[in-house]
N, C-alpha and C positions, 0 to 999 in steps of 0.2 A: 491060574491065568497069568500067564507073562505081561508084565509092568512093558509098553513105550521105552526105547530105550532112549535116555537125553542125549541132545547134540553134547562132545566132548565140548567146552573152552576153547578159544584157537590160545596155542600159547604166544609167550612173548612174541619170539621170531616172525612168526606168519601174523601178527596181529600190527607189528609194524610194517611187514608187508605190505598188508590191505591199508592202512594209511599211506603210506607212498605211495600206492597207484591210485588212489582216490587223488591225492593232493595233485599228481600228475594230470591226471584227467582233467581235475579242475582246470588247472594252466593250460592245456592245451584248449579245453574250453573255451576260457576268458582269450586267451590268445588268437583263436579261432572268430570271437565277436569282436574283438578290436576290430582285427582283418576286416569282417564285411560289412560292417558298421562307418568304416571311415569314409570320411567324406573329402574332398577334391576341393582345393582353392577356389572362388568364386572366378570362374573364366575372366569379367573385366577385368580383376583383380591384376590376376594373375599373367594376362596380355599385357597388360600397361600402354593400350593402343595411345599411339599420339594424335593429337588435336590439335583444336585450338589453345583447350583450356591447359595448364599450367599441369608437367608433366615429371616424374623423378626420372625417368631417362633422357630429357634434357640438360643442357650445362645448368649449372647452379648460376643463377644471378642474384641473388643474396645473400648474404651472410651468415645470416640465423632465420629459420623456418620454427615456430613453436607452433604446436599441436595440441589441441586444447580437446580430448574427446567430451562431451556433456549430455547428459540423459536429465530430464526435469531440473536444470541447475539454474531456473529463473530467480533464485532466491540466493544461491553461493558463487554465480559468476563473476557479477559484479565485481567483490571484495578482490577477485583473484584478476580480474581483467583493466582494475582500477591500478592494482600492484605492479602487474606485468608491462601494463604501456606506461605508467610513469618511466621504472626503469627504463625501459627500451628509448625512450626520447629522451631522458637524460645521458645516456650512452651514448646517443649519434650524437649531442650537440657538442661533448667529450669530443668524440671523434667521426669525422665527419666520413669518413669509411665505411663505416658499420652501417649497414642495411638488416633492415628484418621485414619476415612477415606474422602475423598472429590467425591461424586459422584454426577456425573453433567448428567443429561437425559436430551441428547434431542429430544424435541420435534415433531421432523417431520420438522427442521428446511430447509429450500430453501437454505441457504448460505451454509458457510463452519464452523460451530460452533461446529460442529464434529471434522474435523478436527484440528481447535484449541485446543479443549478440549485434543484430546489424544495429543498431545504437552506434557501435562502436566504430562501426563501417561510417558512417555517417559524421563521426567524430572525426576519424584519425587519417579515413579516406579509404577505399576501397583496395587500395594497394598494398597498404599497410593490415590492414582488418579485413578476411574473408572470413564466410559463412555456407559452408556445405549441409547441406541438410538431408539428412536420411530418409524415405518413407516408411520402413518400417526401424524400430530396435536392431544392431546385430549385436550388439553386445561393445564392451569397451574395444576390445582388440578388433573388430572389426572396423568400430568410428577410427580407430589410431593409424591402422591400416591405409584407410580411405582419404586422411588427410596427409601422412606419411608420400602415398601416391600420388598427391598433388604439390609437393611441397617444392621453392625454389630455391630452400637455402643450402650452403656448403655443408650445413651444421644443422640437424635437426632436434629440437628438443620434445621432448614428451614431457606433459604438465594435465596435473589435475584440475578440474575444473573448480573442486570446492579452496584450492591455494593454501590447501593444509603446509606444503612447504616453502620457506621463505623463496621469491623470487627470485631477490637477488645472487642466493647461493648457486644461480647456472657458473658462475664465475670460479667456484670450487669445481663442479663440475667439471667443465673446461681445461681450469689446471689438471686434473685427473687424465683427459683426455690428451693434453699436451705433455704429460711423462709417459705418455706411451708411443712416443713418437720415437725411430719413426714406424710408421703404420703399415702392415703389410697389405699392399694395392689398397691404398688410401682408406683401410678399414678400419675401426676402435669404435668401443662405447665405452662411456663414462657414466655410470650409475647412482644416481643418489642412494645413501643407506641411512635406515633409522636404526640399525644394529646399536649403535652407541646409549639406545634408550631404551635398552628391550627389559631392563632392570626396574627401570621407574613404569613402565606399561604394566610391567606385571603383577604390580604395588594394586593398581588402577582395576584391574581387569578381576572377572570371576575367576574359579578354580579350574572352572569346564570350558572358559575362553579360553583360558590358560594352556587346558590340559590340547584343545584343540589348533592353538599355533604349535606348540611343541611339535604336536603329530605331524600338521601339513609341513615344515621344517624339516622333521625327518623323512618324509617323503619324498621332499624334494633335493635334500643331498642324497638319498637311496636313489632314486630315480633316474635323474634328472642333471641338476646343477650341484658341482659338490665345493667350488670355491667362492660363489657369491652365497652370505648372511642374508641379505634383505632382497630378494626378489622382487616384491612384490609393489616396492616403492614405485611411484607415477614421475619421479623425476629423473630420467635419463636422457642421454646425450649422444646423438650417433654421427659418426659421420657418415656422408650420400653417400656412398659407393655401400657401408656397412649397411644401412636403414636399406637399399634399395636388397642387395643381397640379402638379410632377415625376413624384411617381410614379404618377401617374394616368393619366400618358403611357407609359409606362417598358416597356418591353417585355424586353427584355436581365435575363436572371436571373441569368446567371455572371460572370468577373471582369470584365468589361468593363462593366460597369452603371454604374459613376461617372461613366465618360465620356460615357453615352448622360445622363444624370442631368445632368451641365453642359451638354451642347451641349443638350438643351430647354429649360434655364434660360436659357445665351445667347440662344436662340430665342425664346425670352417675354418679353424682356428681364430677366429678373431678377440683379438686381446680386449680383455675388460678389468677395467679397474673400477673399484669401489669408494665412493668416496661420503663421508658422514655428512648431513645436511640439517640444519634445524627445521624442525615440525612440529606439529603443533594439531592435535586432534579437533577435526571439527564439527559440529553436528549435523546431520542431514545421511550420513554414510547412505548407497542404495544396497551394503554387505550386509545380508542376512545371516546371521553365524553360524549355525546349523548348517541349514541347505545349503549357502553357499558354500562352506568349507568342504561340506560332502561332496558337494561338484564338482568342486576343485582336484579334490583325492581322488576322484574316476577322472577325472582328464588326464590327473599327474601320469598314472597308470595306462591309460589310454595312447599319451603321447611315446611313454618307452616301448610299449607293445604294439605301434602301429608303425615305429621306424623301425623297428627290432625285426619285426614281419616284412618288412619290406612294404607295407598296404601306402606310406607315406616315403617319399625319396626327394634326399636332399640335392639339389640342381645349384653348381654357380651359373648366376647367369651372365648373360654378353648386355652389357650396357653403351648405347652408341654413344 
C-alpha cells in the first residue's frame, strides 16, 4: 500500500513570495479601512458661519487669543488660570496695547470646571474671560478646535489646562515666532518643546513608558512630522491666518490632533519653529498609557493612509 505522498516545503524564493503578497494584502487592507472609515470635519466646524458670536474669519481685534481646552479640570485650572491672567494684566499695564482674550471650552466635563471657569469671567469680566461649554466630550483637538474658531486674537495660543508649562515662556514662544518673519500670507507656528528634558523624563519613567515614547516618536517622524522633537507639547503659538488655515483641515479630535495639526502645516508650507520651554509634570494627567498611546499609533497611521488615499484633502481656504 502506497504511503500519502507529503506537500514538498515551498522553498526559499516562493516562500518569500507568499510573504510579499500577504504583507501587500495586508496594506491594501488597512488602506482600504482608513478610506471608509474616515470621517469628515464637523459641518459647523468646518463652515465657520458668521454671527453674532466672535468669529476666526473676522479681522483680529486683539492681540492674544489663549485657548484653554479642559475636561474635569475643576481641581488644576485654577493654578494655571491664576498664572495666566496675572501675567496677562501685568503686560497691559507694561503696555497699554496689548489686548487679550482667555477662553477656556469645556469639554463635556462631569465636575464643576464650568463653574470655576466663569469665576473668572466674573473676576476679570466677560471680555477678557469666556467660557464655552461643550455638551458632550470631543476630545482635546476638538475643545482646541472650537475655541480656536471663536477666537479674536492676531496671535493664538494653545495652553494646557493643568499649567504644566510656565506661562510666562509664551514670550519665548513668540520670539520663535518673530524669527520667522517674514511669514508667508501671514502664516507661522511657534511650538513649545520639552525635547530639552527628554533625558531626565526618562530617569523618571518605566522601561515600557519609555519603551512606548520612543515607539509613538518613531511613528511620528515615519509617518508624519519628521522635523518637530516634541509634538505633543500643549504650548503653541499660531498666527490667525495659520490657526484658521490648520484647523480648518483638522479632522483628529483626540490626542493626536497636534500631529495631524503640524503635518498640514508641513503640507502648506507653513514654517514652524521649535522652541524649549520650562515644564514641569503635574498630577491629574487624563493619558492613559497603554490605550492611549495605542490610539494614538492608529491615528498616527490612520492620518498618513487617509491623505495618502485621498479619503481626506487638504483645502487653503478663502478667509474674508
Amino acid at each position: 500500500m502506497a504511503l500519502p505522498s507529503l506537500p514538498l516545503p515551498l522553498s526559499l524564493p516562493a516562500a518569500a513570495l507568499v510573504l510579499a503578497a500577504l504583507a501587500a494584502f495586508l496594506l491594501v487592507l488597512i488602506c482600504a479601512i482608513a478610506h471608509v472609515t474616515a470621517k469628515t470635519m464637523p459641518q459647523k466646524d468646518a463652515e465657520c458661519r458668521k454671527g453674532s458670536a466672535p468669529n476666526i474669519r473676522d479681522p483680529a481685534t486683539r492681540e492674544l487669543s489663549v485657548v484653554v481646552p479642559s475636561y474635569n479640570e475643576e481641581n488644576r485650572l485654577p493654578l494655571m488660570m491664576d498664572e495666566a491672567l496675572d501675567y496677562l494684566e501685568k503686560r497691559q499695564k507694561r503696555d497699554s496695547s496689548f489686548t487679550y482674550e482667555v477662553i477656556v471650552v469645556n469639554d463635556g466635563s462631569k465636575d464643576q470646571t464650568a463653574k470655576v471657569a466663569k469665576e473668572y469671567c466674573k473676576k476679570y469680566g466677560s471680555d477678557k474671560v469666556r467660557v464655552i461649554s461643550l455638551e458632550k466630550n470631543r476630545g482635546k483637538g476638538g475643545a482646541v478646535r472650537t475655541g480656536v474658531f471663536s477666537s479674536r486674537g492676531k496671535k493664538i495660543l494653545m495652553a494646557d489646562a493643568d499649567g504644566a508649562t510656565k506661562f510666562a515662556d509664551i514670550e519665548k514662544v513668540e520670539e520663535g515666532l518673530k524669527n520667522l518673519q517674514p511669514w508667508p500670507k501671514e502664516m507661522a507656528i511657534s511650538c513649545g518643546s520639552r525635547a530639552h528634558l527628554e533625558k531626565d523624563s526618562i530617569a523618571k519613567r518605566s522601561y515600557f513608558r519609555t519603551l512606548l515614547m520612543y515607539g509613538f516618536h518613531f511613528l511620528v517622524w515615519f509617518l508624519c512630522v519628521k522635523e518637530i522633537r516634541d509634538t505633543q507639547c500643549g504650548f503653541k503659538l499660531l498666527t490667525r491666518e495659520a490657526a484658521y488655515q490648520t484647523f480648518s483641515n483638522l479632522h483628529i479630535e483626540r490626542w493626536a490632533f497636534d500631529v495631524e495639526l503640524l503635518y498640514i502645516a508641513q503640507r502648506l508650507k507653513i514654517p514652524i519653529a521649535e522652541v524649549a520651554v520650562n515644564w514641569t509634570e503635574i498630577e491629574g494627567s487624563k493619558l492613559v498609557p497603554f490605550w492611549s498611546w495605542l490610539q494614538m499609533g492608529r491615528d498616527l497611521l490612520f492620518i498618513r493612509l487617509r491623505y495618502m488615499t485621498g479619503a481626506w484633502k487638504l483645502e487653503e481656504k478663502k478667509c474674508n
